[in-house]
OpenMM code with the backbone's topology and positions (N, CA, C; nanometers):
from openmm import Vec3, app, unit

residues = "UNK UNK UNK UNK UNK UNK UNK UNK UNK UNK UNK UNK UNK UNK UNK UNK UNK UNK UNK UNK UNK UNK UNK UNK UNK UNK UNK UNK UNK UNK UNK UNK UNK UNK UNK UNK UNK UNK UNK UNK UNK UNK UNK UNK UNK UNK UNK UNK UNK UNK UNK UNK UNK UNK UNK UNK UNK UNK UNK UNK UNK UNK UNK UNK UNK UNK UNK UNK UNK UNK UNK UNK UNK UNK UNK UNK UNK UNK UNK UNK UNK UNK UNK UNK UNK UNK UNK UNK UNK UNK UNK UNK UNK UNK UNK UNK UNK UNK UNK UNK UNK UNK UNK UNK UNK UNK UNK UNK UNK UNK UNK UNK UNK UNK UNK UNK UNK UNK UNK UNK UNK UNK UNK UNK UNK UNK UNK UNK UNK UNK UNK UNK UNK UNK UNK UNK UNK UNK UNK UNK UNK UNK UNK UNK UNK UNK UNK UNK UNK UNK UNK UNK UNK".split()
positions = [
    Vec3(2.9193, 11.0451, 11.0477),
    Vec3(2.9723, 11.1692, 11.1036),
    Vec3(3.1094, 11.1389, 11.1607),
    Vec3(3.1975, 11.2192, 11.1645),
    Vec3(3.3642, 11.2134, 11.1911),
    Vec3(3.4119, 11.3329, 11.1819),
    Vec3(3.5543, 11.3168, 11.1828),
    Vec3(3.6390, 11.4822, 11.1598),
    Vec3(3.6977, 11.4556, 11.0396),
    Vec3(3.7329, 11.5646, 11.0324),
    Vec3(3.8706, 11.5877, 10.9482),
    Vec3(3.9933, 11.6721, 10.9958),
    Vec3(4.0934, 11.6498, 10.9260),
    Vec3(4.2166, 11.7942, 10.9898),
    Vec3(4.1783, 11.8942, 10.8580),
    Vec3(4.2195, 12.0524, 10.9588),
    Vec3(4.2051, 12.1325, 10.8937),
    Vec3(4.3117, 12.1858, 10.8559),
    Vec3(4.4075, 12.2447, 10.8090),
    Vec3(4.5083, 12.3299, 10.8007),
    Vec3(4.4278, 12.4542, 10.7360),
    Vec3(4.5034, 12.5915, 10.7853),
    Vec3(4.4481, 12.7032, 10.7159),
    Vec3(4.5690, 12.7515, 10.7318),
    Vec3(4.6305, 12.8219, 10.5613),
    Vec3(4.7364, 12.8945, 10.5466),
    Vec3(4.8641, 12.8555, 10.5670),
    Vec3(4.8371, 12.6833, 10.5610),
    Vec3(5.0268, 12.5996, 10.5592),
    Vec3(5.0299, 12.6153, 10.7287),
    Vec3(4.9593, 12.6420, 10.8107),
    Vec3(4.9976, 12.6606, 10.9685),
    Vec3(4.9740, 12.5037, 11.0220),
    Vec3(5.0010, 12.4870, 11.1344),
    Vec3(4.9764, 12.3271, 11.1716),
    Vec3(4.8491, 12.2712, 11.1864),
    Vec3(4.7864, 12.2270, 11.1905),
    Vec3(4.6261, 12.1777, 11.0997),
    Vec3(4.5572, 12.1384, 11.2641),
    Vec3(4.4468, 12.1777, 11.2339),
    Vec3(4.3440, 12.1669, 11.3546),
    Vec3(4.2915, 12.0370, 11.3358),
    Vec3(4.3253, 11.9598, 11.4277),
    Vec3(4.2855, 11.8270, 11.3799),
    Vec3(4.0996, 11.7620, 11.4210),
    Vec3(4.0097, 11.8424, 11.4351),
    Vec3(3.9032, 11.7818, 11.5006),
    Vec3(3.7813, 11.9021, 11.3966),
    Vec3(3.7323, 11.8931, 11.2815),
    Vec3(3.6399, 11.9621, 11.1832),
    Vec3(3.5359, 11.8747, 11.1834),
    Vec3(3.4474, 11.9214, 11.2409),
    Vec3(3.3031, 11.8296, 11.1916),
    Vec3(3.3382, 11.8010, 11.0352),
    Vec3(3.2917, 11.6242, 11.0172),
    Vec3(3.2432, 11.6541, 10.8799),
    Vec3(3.1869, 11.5168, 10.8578),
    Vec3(3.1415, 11.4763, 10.7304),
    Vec3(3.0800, 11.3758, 10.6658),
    Vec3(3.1315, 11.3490, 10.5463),
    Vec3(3.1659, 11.2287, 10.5550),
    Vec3(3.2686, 11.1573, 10.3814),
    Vec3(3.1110, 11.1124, 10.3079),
    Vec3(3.0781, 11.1234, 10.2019),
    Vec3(2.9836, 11.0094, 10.1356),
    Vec3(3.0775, 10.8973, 10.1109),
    Vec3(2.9607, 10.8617, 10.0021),
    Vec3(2.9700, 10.7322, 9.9496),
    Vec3(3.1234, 10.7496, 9.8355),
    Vec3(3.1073, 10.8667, 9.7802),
    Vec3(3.2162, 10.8878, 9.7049),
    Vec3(3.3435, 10.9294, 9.7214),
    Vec3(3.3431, 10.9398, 9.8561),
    Vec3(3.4807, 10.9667, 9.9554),
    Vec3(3.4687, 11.1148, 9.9488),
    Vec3(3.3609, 11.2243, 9.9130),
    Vec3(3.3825, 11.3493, 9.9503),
    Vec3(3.3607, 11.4201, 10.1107),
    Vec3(3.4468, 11.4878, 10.1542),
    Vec3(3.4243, 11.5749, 10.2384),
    Vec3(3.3092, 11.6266, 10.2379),
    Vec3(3.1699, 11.6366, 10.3641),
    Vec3(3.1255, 11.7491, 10.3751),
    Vec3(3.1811, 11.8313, 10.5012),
    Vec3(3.2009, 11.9391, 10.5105),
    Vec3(3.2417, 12.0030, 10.6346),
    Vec3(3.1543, 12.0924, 10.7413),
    Vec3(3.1368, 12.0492, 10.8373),
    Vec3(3.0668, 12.1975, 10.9214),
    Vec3(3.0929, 12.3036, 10.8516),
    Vec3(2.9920, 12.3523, 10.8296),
    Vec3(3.0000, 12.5272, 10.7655),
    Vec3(3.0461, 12.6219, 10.9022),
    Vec3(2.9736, 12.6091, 10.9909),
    Vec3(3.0262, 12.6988, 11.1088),
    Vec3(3.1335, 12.7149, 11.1986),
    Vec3(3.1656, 12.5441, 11.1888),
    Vec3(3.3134, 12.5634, 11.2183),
    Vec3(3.4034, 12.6013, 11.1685),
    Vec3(3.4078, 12.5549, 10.9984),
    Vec3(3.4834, 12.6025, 10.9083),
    Vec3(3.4910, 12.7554, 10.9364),
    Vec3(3.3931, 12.8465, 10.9479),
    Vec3(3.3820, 12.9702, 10.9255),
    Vec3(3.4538, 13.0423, 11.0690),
    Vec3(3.3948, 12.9421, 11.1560),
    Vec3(3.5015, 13.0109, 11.2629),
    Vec3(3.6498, 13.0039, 11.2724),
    Vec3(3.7034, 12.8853, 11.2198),
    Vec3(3.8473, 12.8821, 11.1865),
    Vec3(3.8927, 12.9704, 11.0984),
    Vec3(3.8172, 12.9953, 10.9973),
    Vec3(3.8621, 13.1042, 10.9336),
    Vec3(3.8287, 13.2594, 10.9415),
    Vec3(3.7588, 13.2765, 11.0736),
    Vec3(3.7878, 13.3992, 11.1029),
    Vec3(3.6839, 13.4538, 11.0498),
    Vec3(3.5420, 13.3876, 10.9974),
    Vec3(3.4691, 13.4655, 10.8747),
    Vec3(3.3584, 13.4974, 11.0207),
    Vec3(3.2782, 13.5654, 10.9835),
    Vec3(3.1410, 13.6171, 11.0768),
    Vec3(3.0544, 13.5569, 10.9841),
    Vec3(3.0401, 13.4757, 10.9999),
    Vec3(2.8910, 13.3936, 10.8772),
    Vec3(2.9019, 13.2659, 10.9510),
    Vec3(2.7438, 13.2374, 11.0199),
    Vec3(2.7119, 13.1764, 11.1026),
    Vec3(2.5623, 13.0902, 10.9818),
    Vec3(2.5414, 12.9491, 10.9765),
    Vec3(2.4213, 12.9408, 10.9610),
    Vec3(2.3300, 12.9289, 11.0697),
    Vec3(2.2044, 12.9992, 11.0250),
    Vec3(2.0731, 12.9781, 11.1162),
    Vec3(1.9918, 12.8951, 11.0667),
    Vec3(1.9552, 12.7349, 11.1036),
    Vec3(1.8938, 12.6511, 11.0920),
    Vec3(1.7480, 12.6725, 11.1059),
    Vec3(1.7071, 12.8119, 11.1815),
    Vec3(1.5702, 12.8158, 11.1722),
    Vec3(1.4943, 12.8920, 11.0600),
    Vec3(1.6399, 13.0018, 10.9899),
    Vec3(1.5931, 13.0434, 10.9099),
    Vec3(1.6193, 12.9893, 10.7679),
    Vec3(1.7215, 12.9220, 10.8146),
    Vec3(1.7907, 12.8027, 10.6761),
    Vec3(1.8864, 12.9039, 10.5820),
    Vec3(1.9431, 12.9835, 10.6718),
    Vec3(2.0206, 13.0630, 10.5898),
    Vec3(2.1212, 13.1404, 10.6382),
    Vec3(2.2325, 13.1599, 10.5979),
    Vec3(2.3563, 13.2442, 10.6176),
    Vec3(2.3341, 13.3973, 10.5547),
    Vec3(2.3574, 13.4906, 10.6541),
    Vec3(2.3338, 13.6381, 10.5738),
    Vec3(2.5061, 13.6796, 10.6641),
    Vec3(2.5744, 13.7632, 10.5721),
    Vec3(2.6943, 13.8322, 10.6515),
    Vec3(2.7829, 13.9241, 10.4892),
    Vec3(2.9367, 13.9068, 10.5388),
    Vec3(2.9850, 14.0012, 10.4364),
    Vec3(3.1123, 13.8790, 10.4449),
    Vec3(3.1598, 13.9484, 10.3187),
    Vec3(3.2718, 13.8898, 10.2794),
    Vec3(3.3834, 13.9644, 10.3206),
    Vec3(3.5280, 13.9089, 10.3383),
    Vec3(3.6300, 13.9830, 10.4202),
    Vec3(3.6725, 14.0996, 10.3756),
    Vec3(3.6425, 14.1271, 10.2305),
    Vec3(3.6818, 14.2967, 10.1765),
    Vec3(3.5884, 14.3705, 10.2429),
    Vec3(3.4792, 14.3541, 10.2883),
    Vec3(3.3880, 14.4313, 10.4099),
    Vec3(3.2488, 14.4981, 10.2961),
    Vec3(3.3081, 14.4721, 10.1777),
    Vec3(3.2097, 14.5448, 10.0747),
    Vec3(3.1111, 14.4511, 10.0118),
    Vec3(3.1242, 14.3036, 9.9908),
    Vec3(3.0779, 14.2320, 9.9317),
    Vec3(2.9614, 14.1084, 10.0245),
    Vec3(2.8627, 14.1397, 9.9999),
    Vec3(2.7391, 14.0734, 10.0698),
    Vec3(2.7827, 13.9135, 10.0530),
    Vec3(2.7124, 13.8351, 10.1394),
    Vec3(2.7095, 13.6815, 10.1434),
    Vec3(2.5409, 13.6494, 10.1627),
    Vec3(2.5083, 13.6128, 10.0893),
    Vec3(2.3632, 13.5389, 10.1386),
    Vec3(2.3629, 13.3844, 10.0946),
    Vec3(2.3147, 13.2677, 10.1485),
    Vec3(2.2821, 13.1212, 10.1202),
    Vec3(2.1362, 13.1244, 10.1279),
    Vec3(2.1014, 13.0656, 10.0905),
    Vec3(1.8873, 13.0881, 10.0677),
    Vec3(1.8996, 12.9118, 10.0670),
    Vec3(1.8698, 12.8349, 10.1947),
    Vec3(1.8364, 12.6825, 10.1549),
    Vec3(1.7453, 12.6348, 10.1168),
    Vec3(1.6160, 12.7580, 10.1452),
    Vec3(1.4821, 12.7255, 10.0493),
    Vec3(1.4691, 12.7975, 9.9261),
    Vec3(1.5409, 12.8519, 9.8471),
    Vec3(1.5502, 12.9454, 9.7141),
    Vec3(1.6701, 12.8323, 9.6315),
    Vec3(1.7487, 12.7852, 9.7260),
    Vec3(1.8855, 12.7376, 9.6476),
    Vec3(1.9234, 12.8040, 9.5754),
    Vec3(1.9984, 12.9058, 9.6630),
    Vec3(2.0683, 13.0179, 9.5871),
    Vec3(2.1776, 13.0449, 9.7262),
    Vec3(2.3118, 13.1054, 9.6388),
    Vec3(2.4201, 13.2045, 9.7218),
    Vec3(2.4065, 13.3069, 9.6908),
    Vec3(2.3955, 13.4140, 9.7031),
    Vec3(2.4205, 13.5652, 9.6604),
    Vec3(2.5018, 13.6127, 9.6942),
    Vec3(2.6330, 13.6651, 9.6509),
    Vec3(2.7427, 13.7007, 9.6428),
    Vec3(2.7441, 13.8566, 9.5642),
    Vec3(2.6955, 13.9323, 9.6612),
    Vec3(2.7011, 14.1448, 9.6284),
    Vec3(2.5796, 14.0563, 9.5397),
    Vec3(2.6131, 14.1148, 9.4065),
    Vec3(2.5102, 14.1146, 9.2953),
    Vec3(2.5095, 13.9911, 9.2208),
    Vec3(2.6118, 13.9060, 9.2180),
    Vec3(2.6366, 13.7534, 9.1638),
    Vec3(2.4841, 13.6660, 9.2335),
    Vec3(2.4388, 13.5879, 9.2119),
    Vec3(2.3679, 13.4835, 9.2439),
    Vec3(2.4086, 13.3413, 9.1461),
    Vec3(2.4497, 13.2505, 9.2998),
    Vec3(2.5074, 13.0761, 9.2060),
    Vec3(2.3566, 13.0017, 9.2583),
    Vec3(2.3373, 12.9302, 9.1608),
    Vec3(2.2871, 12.8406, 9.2231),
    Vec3(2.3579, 12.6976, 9.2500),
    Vec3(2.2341, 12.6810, 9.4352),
    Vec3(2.2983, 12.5531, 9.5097),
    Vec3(2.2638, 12.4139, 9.4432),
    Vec3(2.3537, 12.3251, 9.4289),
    Vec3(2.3818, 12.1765, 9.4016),
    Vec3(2.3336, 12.1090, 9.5322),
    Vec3(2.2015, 12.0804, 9.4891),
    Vec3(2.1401, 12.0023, 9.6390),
    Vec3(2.2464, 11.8802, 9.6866),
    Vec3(2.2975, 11.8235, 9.6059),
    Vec3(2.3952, 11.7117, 9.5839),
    Vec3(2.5276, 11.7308, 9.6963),
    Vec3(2.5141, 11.9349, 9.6872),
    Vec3(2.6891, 11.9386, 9.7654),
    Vec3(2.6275, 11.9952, 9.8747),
    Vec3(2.5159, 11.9985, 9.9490),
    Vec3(2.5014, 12.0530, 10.0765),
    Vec3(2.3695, 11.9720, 10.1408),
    Vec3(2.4156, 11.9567, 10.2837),
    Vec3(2.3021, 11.8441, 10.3686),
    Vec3(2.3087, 11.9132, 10.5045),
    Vec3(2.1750, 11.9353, 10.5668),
    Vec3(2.1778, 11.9870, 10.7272),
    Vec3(2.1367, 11.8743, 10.8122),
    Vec3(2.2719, 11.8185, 10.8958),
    Vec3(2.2029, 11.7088, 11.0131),
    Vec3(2.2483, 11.7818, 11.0709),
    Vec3(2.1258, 11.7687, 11.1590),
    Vec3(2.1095, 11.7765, 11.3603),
    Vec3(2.1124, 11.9262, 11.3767),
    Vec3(2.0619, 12.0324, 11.2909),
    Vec3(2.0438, 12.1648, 11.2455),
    Vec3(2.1934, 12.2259, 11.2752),
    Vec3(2.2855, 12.1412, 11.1517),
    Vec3(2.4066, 12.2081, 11.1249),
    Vec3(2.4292, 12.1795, 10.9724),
    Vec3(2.4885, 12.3042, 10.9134),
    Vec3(2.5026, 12.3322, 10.8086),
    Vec3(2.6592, 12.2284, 10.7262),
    Vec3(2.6459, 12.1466, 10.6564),
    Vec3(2.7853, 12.0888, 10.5775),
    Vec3(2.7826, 12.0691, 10.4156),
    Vec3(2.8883, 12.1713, 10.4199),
    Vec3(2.8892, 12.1775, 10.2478),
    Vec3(3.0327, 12.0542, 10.2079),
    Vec3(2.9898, 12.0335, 10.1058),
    Vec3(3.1127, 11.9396, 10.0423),
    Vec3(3.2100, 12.0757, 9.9888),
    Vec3(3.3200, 12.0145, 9.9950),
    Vec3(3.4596, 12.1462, 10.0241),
    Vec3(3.5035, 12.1568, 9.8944),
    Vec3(3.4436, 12.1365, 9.7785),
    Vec3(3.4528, 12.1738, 9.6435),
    Vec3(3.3712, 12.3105, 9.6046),
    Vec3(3.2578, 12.3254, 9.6643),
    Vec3(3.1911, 12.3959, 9.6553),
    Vec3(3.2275, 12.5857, 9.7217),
    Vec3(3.2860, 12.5456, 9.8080),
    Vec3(3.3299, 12.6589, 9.8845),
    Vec3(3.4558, 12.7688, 9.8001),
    Vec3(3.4838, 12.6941, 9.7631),
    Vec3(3.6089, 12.8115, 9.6649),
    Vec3(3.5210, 12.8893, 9.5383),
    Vec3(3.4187, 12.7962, 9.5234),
    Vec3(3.3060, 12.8999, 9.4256),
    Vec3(3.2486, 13.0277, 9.5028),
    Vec3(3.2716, 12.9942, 9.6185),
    Vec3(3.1710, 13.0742, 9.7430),
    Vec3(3.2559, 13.2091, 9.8134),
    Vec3(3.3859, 13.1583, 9.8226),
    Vec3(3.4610, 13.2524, 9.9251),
    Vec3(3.5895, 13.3049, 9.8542),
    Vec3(3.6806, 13.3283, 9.8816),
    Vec3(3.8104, 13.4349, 9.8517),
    Vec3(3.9044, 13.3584, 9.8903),
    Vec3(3.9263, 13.1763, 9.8809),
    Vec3(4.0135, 13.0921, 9.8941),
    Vec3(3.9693, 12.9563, 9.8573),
    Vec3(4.1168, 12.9036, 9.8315),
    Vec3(4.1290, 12.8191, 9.7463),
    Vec3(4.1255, 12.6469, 9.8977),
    Vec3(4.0518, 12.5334, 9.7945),
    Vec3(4.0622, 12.4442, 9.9108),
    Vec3(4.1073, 12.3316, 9.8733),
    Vec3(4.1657, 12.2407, 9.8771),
    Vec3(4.1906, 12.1024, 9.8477),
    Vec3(4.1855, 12.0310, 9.9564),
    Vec3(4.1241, 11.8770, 9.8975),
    Vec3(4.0807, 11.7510, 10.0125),
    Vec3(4.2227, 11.6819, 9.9591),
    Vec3(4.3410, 11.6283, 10.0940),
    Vec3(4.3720, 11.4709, 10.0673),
    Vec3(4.3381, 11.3988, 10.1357),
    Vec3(4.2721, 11.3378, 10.0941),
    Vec3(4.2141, 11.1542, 10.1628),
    Vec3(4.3091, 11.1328, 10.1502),
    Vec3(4.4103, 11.1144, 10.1305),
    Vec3(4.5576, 11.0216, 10.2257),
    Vec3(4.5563, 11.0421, 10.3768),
    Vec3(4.5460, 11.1893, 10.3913),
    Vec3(4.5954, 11.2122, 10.5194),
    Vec3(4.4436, 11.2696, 10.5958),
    Vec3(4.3579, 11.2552, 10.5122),
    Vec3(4.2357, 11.3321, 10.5478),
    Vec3(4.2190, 11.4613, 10.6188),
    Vec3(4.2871, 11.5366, 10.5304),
    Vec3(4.2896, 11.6691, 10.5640),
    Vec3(4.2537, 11.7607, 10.4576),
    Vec3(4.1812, 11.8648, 10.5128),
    Vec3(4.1430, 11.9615, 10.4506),
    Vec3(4.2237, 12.0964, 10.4294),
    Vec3(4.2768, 12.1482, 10.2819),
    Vec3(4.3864, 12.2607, 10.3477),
    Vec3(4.2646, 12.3603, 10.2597),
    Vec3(4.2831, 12.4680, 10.3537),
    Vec3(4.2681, 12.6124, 10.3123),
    Vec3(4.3453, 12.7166, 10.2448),
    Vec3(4.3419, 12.7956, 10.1827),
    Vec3(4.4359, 12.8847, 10.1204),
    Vec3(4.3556, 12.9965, 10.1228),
    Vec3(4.3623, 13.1001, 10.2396),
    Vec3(4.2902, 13.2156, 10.1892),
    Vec3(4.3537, 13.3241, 10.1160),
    Vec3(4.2858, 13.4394, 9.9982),
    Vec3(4.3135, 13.5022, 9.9397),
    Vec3(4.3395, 13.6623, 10.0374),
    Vec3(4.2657, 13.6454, 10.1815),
    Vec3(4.2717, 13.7220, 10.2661),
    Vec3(4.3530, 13.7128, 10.4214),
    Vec3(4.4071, 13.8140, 10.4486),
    Vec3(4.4825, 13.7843, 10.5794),
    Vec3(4.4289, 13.7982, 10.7072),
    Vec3(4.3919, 13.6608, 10.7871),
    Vec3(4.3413, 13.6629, 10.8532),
    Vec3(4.3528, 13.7510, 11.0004),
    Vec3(4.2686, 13.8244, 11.0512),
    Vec3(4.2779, 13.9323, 11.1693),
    Vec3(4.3829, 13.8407, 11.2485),
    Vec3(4.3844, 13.7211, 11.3088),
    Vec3(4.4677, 13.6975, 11.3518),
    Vec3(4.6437, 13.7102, 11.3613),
    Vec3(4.6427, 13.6348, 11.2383),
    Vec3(4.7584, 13.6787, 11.1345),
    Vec3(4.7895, 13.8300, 11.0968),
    Vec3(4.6897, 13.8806, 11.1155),
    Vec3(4.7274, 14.0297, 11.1337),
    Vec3(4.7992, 14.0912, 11.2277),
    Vec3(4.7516, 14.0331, 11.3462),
    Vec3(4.7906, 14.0878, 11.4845),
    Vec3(4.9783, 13.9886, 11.4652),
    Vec3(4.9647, 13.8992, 11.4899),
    Vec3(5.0666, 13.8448, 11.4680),
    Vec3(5.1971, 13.9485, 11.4006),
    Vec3(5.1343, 14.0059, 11.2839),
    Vec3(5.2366, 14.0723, 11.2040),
    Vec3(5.2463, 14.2122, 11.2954),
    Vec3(5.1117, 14.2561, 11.3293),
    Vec3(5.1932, 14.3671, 11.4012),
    Vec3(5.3067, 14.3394, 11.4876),
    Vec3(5.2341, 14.2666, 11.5846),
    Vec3(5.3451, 14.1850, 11.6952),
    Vec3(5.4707, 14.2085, 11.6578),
    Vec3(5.5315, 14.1496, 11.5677),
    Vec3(5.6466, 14.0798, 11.5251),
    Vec3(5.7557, 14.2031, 11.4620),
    Vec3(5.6317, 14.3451, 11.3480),
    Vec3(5.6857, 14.4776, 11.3587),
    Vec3(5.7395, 14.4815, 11.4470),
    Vec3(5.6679, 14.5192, 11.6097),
    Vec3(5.6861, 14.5644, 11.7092),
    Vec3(5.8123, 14.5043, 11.7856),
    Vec3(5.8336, 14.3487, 11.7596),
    Vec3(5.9466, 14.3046, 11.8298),
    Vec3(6.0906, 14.3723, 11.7661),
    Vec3(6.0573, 14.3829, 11.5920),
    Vec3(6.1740, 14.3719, 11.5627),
    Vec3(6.2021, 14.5414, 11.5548),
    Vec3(6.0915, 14.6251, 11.6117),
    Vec3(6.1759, 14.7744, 11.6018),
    Vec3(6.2465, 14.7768, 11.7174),
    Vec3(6.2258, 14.6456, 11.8114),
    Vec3(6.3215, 14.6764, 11.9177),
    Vec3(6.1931, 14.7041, 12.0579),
    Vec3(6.0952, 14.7269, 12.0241),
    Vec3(5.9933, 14.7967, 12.1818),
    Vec3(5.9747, 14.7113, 12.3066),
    Vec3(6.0182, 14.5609, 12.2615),
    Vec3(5.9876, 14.4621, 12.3893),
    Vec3(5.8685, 14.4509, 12.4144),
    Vec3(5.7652, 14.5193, 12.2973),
    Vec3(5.6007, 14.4782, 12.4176),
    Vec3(5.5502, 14.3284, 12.3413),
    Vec3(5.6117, 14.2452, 12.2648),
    Vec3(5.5407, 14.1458, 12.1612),
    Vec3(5.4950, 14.0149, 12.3047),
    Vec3(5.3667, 13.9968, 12.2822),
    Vec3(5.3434, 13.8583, 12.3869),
    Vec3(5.3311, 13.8062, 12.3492),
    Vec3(5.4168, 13.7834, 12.2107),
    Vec3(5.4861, 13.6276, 12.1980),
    Vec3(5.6193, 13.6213, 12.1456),
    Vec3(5.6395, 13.4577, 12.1644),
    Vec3(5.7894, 13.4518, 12.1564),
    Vec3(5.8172, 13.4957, 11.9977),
    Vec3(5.9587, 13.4343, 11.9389),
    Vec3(6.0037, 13.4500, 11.8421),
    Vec3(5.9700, 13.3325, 11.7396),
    Vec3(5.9388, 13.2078, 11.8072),
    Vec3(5.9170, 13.1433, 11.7519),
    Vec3(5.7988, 13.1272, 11.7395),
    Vec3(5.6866, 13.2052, 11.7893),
    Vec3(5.5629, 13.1962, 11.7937),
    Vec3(5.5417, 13.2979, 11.6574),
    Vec3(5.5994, 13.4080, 11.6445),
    Vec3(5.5630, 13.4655, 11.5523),
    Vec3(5.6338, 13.4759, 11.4172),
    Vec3(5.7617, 13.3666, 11.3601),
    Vec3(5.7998, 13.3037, 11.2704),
    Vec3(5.6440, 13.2064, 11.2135),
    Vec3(5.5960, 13.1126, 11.2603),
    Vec3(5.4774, 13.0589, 11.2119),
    Vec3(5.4070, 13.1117, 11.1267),
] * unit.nanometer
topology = app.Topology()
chain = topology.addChain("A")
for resn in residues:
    res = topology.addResidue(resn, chain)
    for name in ("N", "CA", "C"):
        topology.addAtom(name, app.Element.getBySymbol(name[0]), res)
């Protein structure tokens, strides 16, 4: 057990991600942390062994079934690669290959720098607010609470 850095969206990388390297140098990552960095509402429940929520277009279902080994995605169903997912200490870690089959972004591992980057296909609420913000500075209103260089990032 160890970290990894995260970057999400080229921003400066969160350096502390649960995760687990195997034997083959792959990433597995906390699923829940991952999901909270990215802003997703999909939590696993270890008692029920499963993730139920929506995907960020608000229309498209998410289900994980760890006793079916299945994702359900709206009407899609993948099946799970026991190989790319392991629960220690009743936390969920998928190997980070697997997840771009799963979600609405793209992921790459470098073991050089051992970091994990994200690329989402969606703009995160955060990043949302941000952009209003930054509207708001530049029509001139003075209400943005943050700087200029906070909302260049």
């Amino acid at each position: 057990m160890g970290f990894v850095q995260l970057q999400v969206n080229n921003r400066p990388p969160i350096p502390y991600l649960s995760a687990i390297i195997d034997e083959d140098g792959r990433p597995f990552v906390n699923f829940n942390q991952l999901m909270g960095a990215l802003e997703l509402n999909l939590r696993f429940d270890a008692g029920l062994q499963s993730v139920l929520g929506v995907l960020p277009d608000g229309r498209t279902s998410f289900g994980l079934h760890l006793n079916r080994m299945r994702v359900e995605l709206g009407e899609q169903t993948l099946v799970l690669d026991p190989l790319n997912i392991l629960v220690y200490r009743q936390d969920l870690y998928v190997v980070y290959a697997e997840l771009s089959r799963w979600f609405p972004f793209t992921v790459t591992w470098r073991e050089d720098a051992v970091e994990l980057s994200v690329v989402t296909d969606y703009v995160l609420p955060s990043e949302e607010r941000r952009l209003r913000e930054l509207r708001r500075a530049q029509a001139g209103t003075g209400q943005s609470q943050y700087t200029a260089a906070e909302l260049e990032r």
